[in-house]
C-alpha positions in Angstrom: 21.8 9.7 19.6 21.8 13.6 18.6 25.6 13.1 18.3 25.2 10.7 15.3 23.5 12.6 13.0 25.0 15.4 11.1 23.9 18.5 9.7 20.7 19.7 8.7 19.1 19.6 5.1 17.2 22.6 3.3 14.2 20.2 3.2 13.6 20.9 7.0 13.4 24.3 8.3 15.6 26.4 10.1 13.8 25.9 13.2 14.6 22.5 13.8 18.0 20.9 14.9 18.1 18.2 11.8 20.1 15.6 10.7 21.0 14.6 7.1 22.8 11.0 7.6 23.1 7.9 9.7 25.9 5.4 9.2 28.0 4.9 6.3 27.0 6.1 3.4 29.3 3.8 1.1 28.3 0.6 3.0 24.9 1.8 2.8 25.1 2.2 -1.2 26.6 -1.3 -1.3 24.5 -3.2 0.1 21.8 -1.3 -2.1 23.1 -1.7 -5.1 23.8 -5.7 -4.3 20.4 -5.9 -3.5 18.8 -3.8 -6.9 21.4 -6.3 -8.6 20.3 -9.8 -7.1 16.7 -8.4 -8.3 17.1 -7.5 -11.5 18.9 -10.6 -12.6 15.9 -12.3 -10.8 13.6 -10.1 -12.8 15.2 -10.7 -16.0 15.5 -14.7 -15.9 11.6 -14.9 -15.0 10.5 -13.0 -17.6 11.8 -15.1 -20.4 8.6 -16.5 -20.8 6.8 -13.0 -20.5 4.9 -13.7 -24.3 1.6 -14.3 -23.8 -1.1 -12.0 -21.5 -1.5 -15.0 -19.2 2.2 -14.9 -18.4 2.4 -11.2 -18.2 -0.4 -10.7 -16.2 -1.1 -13.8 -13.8 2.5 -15.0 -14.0 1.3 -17.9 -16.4 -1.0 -19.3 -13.4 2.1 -21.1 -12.1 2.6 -19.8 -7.9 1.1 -22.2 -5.3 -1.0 -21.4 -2.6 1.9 -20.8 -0.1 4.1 -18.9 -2.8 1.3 -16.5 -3.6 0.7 -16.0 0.0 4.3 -15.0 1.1 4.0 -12.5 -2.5 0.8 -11.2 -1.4 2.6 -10.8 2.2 5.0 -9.1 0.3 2.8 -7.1 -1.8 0.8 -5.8 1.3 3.7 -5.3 3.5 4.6 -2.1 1.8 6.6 0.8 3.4 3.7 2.0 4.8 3.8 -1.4 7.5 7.3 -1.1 7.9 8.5 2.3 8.2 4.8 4.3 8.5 3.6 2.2 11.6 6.8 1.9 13.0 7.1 5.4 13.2 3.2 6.1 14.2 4.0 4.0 17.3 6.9 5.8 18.3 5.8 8.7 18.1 1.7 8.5 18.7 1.9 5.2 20.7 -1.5 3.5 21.2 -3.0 5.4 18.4 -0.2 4.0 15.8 -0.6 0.5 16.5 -4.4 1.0 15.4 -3.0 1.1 11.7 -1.5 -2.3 12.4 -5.0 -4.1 13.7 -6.9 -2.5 11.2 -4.4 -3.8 8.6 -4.3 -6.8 9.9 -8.5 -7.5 10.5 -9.1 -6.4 7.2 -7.7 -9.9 5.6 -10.6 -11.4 7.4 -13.1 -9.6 5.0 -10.7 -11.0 1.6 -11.0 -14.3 3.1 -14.4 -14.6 4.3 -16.0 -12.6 1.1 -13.7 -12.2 -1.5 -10.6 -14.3 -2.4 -12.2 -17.6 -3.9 -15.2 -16.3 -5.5 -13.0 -13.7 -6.8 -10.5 -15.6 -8.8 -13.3 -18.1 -9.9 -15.1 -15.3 -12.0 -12.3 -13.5 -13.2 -9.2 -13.2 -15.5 -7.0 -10.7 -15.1 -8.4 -7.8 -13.5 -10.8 -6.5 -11.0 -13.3 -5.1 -13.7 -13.5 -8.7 -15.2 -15.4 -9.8 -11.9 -17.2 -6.6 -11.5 -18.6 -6.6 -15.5 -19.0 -10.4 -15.9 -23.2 -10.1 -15.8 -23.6 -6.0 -16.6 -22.6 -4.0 -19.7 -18.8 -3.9 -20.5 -17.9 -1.0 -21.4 -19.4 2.0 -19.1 -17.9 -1.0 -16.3 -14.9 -1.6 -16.9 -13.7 1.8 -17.8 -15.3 3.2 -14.4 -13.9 0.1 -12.6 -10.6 1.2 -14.5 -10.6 4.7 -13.7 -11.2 3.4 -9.7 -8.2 0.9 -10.0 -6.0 3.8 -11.5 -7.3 6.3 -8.7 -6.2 3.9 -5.6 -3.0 2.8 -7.7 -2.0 6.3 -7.6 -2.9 6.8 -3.9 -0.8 3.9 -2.8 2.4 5.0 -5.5 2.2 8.3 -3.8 2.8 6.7 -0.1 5.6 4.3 -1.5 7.5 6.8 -3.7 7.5 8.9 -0.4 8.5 7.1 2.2 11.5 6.2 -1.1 12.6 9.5 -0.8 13.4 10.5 2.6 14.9 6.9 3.4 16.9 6.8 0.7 17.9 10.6 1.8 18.7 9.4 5.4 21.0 6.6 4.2 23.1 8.2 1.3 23.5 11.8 3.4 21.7 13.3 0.4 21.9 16.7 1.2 18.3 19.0 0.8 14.6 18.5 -1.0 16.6 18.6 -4.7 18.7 14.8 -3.9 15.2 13.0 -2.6 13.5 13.7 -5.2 16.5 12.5 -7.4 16.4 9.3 -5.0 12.4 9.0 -6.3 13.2 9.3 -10.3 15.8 6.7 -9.5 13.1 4.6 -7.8 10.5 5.4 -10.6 13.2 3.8 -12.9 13.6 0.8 -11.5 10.5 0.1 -10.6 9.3 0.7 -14.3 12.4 -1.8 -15.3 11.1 -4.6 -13.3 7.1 -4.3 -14.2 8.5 -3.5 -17.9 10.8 -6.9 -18.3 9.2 -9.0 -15.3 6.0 -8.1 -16.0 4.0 -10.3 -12.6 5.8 -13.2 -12.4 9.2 -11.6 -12.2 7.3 -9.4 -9.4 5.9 -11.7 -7.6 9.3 -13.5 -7.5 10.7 -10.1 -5.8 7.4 -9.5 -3.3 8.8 -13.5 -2.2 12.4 -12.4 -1.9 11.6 -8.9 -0.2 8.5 -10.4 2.0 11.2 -13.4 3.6 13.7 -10.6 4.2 11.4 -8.2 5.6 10.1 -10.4 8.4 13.8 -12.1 9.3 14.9 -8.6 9.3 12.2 -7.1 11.7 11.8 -10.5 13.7 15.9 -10.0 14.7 15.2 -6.3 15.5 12.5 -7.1 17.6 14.7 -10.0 19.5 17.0 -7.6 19.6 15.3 -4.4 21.5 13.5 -6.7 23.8 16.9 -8.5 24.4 17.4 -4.7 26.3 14.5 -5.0 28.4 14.9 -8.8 29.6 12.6 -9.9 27.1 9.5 -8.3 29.1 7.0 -6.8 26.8 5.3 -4.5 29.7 9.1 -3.2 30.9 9.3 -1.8 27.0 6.7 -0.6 27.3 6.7 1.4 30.3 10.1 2.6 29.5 8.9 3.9 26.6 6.2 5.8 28.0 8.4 7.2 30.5 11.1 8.7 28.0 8.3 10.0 25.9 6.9 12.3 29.0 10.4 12.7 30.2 11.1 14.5 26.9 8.4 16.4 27.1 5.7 14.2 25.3 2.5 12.4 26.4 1.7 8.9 28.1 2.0 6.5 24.4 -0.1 4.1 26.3 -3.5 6.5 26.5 -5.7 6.4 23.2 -6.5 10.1 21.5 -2.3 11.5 20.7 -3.2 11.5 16.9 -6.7 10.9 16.9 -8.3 13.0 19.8 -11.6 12.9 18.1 -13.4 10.0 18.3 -15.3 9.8 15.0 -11.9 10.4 13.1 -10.7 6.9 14.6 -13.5 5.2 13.6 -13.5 6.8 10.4 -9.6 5.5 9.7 -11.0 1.9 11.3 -13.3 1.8 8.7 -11.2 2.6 5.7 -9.0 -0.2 7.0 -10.8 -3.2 7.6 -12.8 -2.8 4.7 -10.2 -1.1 2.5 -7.9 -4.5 1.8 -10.9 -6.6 0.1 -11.4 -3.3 -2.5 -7.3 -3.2 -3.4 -6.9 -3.6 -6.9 -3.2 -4.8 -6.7 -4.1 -7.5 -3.5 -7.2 -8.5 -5.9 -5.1 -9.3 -9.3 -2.7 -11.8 -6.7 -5.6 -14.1 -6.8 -5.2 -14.8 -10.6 -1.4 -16.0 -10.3 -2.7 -19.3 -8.5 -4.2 -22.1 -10.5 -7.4 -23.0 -8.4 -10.1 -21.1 -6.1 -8.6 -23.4 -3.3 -5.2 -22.0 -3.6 -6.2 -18.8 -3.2 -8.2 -19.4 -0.7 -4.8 -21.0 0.6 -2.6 -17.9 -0.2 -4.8 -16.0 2.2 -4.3 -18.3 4.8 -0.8 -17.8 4.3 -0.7 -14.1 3.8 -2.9 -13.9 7.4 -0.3 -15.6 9.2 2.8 -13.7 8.2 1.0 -10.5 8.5 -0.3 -10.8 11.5 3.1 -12.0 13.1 4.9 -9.1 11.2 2.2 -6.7 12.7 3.2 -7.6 16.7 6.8 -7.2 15.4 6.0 -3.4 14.3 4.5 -2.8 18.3 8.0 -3.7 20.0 9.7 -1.8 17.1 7.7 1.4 17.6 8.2 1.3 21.5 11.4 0.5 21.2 12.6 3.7 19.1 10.5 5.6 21.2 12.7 4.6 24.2 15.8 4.0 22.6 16.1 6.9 19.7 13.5 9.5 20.8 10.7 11.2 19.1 12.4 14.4 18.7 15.3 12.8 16.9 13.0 10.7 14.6 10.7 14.2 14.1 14.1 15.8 12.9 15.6 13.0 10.6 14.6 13.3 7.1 11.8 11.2 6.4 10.4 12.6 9.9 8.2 10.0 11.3 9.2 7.4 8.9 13.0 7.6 9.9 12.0 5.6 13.2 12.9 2.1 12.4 16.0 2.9 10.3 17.3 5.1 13.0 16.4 2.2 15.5 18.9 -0.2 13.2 21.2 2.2 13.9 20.7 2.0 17.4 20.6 -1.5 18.0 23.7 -2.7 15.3 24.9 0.0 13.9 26.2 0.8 10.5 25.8 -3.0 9.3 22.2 -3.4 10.5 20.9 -0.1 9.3 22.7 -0.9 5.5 20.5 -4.4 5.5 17.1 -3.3 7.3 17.2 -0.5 4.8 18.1 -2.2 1.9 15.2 -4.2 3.3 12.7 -1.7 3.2 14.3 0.2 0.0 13.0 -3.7 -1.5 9.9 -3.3 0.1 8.8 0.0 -1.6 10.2 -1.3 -4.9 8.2 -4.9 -4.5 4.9 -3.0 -3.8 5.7 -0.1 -6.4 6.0 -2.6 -9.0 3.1 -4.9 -7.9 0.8 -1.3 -7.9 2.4 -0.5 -11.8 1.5 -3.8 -13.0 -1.7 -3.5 -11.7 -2.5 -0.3 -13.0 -1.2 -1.0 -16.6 -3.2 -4.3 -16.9 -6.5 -2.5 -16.3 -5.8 0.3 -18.8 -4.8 -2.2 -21.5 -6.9 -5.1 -20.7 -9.8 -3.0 -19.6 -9.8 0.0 -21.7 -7.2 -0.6 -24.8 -8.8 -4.1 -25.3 -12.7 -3.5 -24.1 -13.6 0.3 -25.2 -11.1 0.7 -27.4 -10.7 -2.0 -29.3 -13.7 -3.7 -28.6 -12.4 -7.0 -27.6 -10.6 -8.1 -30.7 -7.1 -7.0 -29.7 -4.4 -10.2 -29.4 -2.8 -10.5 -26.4 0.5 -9.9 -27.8 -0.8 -6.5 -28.6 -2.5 -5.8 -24.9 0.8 -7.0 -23.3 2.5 -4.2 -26.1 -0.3 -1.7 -24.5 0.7 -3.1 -20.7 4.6 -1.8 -21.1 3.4 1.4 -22.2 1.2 2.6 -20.1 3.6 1.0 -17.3 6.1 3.5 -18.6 3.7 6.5 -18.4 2.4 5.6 -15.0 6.3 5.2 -13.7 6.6 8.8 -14.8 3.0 10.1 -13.2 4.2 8.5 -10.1 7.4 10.0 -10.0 6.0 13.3 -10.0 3.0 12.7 -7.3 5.9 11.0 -5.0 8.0 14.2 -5.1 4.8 16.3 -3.8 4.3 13.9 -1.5 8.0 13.9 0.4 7.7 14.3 4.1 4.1 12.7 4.9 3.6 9.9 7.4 3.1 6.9 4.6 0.9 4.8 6.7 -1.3 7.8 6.6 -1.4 8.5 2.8 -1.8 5.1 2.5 -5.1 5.0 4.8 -6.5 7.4 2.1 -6.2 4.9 -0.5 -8.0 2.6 1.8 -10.6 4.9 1.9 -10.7 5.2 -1.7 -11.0 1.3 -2.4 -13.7 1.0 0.6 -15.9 3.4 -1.1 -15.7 3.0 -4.5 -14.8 -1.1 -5.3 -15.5 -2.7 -2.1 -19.6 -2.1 -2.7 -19.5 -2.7 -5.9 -17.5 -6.2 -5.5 -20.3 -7.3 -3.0 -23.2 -6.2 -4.5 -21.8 -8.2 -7.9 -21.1 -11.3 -6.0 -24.1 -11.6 -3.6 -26.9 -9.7 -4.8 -29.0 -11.0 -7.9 -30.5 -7.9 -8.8 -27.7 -5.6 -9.0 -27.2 -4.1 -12.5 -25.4 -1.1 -14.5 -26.3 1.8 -12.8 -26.1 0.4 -9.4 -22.4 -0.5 -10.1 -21.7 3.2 -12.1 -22.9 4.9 -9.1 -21.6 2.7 -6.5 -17.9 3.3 -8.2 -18.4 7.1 -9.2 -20.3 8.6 -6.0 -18.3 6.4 -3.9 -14.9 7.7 -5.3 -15.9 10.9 -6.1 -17.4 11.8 -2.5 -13.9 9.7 -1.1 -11.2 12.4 -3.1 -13.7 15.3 -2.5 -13.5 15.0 1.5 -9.5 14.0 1.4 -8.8 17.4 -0.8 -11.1 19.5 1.8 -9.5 17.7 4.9 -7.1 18.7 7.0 -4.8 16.4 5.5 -4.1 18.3 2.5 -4.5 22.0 4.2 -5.2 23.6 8.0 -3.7 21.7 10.7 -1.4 23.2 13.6 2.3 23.7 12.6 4.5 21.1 14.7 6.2 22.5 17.5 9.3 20.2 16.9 10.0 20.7 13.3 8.3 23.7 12.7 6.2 22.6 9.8 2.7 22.1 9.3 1.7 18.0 9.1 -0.4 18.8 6.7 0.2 18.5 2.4 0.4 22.3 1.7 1.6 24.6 3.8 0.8 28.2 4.4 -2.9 27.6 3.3 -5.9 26.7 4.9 -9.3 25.9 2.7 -10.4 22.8 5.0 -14.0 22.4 6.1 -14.4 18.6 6.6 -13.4 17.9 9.9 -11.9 14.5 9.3 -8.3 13.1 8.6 -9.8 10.1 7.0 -12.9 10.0 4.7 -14.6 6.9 5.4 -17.2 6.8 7.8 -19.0 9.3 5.0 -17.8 8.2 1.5 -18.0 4.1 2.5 -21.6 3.7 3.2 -22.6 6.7 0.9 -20.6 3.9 -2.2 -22.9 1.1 -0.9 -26.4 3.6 -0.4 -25.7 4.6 -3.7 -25.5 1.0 -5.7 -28.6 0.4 -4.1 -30.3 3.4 -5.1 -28.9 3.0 -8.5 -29.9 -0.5 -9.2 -33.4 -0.2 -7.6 -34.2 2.8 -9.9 -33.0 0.7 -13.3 -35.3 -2.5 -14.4 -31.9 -3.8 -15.9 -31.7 -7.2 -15.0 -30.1 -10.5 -16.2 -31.2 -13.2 -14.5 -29.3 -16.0 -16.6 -25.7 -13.9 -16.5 -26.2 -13.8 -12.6 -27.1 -17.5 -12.4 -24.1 -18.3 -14.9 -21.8 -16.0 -12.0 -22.9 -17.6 -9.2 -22.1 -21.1 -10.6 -19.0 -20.2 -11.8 -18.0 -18.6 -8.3 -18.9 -21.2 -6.6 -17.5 -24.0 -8.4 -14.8 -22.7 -10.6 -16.5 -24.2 -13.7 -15.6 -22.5 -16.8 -13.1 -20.0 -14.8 -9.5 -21.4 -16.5 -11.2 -21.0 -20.1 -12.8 -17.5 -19.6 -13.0 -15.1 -22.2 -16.0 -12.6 -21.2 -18.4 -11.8 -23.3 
């Protein structure tokens, strides 16, 4: 495998044998560009209708149940699924596939609690639900602030994992041409949320979401195909090259996460980070009923869950058939895995499509999170605080393109610092961030009748506050072990070490400290409006009132 990759880039050190390109370059830029094209004409054609804030925002109502399912499969299937957990399985085995279980358990908690009631009390954002029966403004612009927070956890992961793909494909030589590759990302992206606003995403999360699981289901025909279609032979083999080469048995829990707490920590912040996502949340407002959401989570389950047991035979099998050293050493480290595997399998045709694949993927999701994050500053804060409700809609979709603009630029610049980390792993962190700070505050809106003001401002405040404080002071950002293999420290910053929580992922503190807090905070504050609660839990219940809402 060594023998196919060519010579190293200055974004890996000296110490490391690395490679710069895999495959043909030119078909590789083809089949990009063919793809990018197909999209954008998509983009363009659905967003004739982009006028009114209904259209811009929900897509005019318009997706079924089953269309909103494959786009939230496609939303949620982000490069972190694809190319994070791939490569956390090669390389950590066991460990890895606990990203894909926790990813995967965590729908049950938007079906069970979330989904229906959601879209029946809102509009257009997640602050519409979590205001509905408090005070608007000190709500919404915290609930604002929180969206924009996890928006910018998730871009950073995305814009990433852009990068050193993009790098790997193209033979883009050192640090300078990926973060060229991320600008050219940023500008995309921003052209699709811009013009297509969410229907002409949505129409792309379909697109990418089919793709994505064709594309990993032949793979993973493919690589068991090599091992007689026997799930255990893969797996053993795998295990065996990986000590063989110096590494540790991939079957035995504890290669990444050796302390137990920090597992259960990461478990938390998945299961009980997808019901808190801000840009999974909005996708309930593009159907026209509570019952097709409800169905477009049905939908999403089942195509994520079958895309999940794909990502275990794809992680095995590039531990077995590329090597971890060679993935380690590819730019895009860990995240290299399934493209190099493509490369494997089917060569320079295979790896040009799977890529293109996943190139969609980060542009579907990275569009879906900009939309998401421009709605709640214009809805939420241009039309709420700002304008105090009277502004038209023509004028909040005006507002959305903006800030869409300014966060494409903000996100460009966080996915340049972020080049080189494992993007299942930043995106755990915005997990963390949505389980602490929105997922209390969600529940405690919906079920309890005596929540109030201050119970949501400190649910959302201590639980995001206390969530970025531990992730800056972990060893994610500063302190961990350099890396034998590529002679780099895994961690954000290199060369320093100001770490004192112990933890990789925030959670098992900051997620009950967000719902210890709301309770606090309501119990101490006689706030309490007992006919804007009963007026709630009708409307979430039934749907009455929810297609005409314009909140008070």
């Amino acid at each position: 495998m060594s023998a196919l990759l060519t010579s190293a880039p200055s974004l890996v050190p000296s110490l490391a044998p690395a490679a710069t390109t895999v495959g043909n370059p030119a078909i590789n830029i083809g089949i990009f560009a063919l793809f990018v094209v197909v999209t954008l004409a998509i983009v363009i054609r659905a967003s004739r209708n982009n006028r009114s804030a209904a259209e811009y925002y929900a897509g005019g109502r318009a997706f079924t149940g089953r269309q909103n399912g494959i786009a939230i499969a496609g939303d949620y299937l982000s490069a972190a699924s694809f190319l994070g957990i791939a490569g956390a399985i090669a390389i950590n085995g066991y460990d890895g596939f606990l990203y894909s279980i926790g990813f995967l358990v965590a729908w049950l908690v938007a079906l069970l609690l979330v989904a229906e009631l959601l879209r029946n009390v809102g509009k257009y954002t997640m602050a519409d639900v979590l205001s509905f029966r408090l005070r608007q403004r000190p709500v919404r612009i915290a609930a604002a602030i929180s969206t924009l927070v996890v928006s910018f956890f998730y871009l950073l992961a995305q814009m990433a994992g852009a990068g050193g793909l993009v790098a790997l494909l193209l033979g883009i030589e050192g640090a300078l041409g990926q973060r060229l590759v991320i600008v050219v990302v940023g500008i995309i992206m921003i052209f699709y949320v811009i013009y297509g606003g969410m229907k002409g995403t949505t129409w792309v999360q379909i697109i990418k979401a089919v793709l994505l699981i064709i594309g990993a289901a032949i793979m993973t025909v493919w690589v068991l195909g090599k091992f007689g279609l026997n799930l255990s032979s893969l797996l053993g083999e795998a295990t065996t090259a990986s000590q063989d080469a110096g590494g540790k048995d991939l079957l035995q829990p504890g290669l990444q996460y050796k302390n137990p707490v920090d597992f259960i920590s990461l478990s938390m912040a998945l299961v009980l980070g997808t019901a808190g996502l801000p840009h999974v949340l909005m996708r309930f407002y593009t159907v026209p009923t509570s019952r097709e959401a409800r169905r477009s989570v049905v939908w999403a389950i089942w195509l994520i869950g079958i895309f999940y047991l794909f990502t275990l035979v794809l992680g095995f099998g590039a531990a077995d058939l590329v090597g971890a050293k060679e993935i380690k050493n590819a730019p895009g480290g860990v995240n290299s895995a399934a493209p190099l595997l493509a490369f494997e399998l089917g060569g320079e045709i295979l790896l040009g499509i799977i890529s293109a694949v996943a190139f969609a993927t980060i542009l579907a999701v990275v569009a879906g999170l900009t939309i998401t994050a421009s709605a709640s500053l214009s809805h939420d804060i241009y039309n709420t605080v700002v304008k105090g409700g009277k502004a038209t809609p023509e004028e909040e979709v005006k507002v959305a393109r903006i800030a869409a603009l300014v966060l494409g630029a903000i996100a460009i610049v966080g996915g340049i610092f972020a080049l080189g980390q494992n993007i299942a792993f930043l995106v755990a962190l915005a997990f963390a961030i949505a389980a602490s700070a929105n997922l209390p505050t969600i529940l405690y809106s919906l079920f309890w009748k005596r929540f109030n003001t201050r119970g949501a401002l400190w649910s959302i405040y201590g639980g995001l506050v206390s969530a970025i404080t531990l992730i800056v002071f972990s060893p994610v950002v500063s302190g961990k072990a350099i890396d034998k293999v590529t002679g780099k420290s895994p961690s954000m910053l290199q060369g320093v070490d100001f770490h004192w929580f112990p933890l990789d992922n925030p959670g098992i503190i900051s997620i009950p400290l967000g719902f210890v807090l709301g309770y606090i905070g309501t119990v101490t504050s006689k706030e309490y409006n007992a006919a804007k609660y009963a007026e709630m839990e009708v409307r979430s219940l039934t749907g009455h009132g929810a297609e005409t809402a314009t909140h008070h």
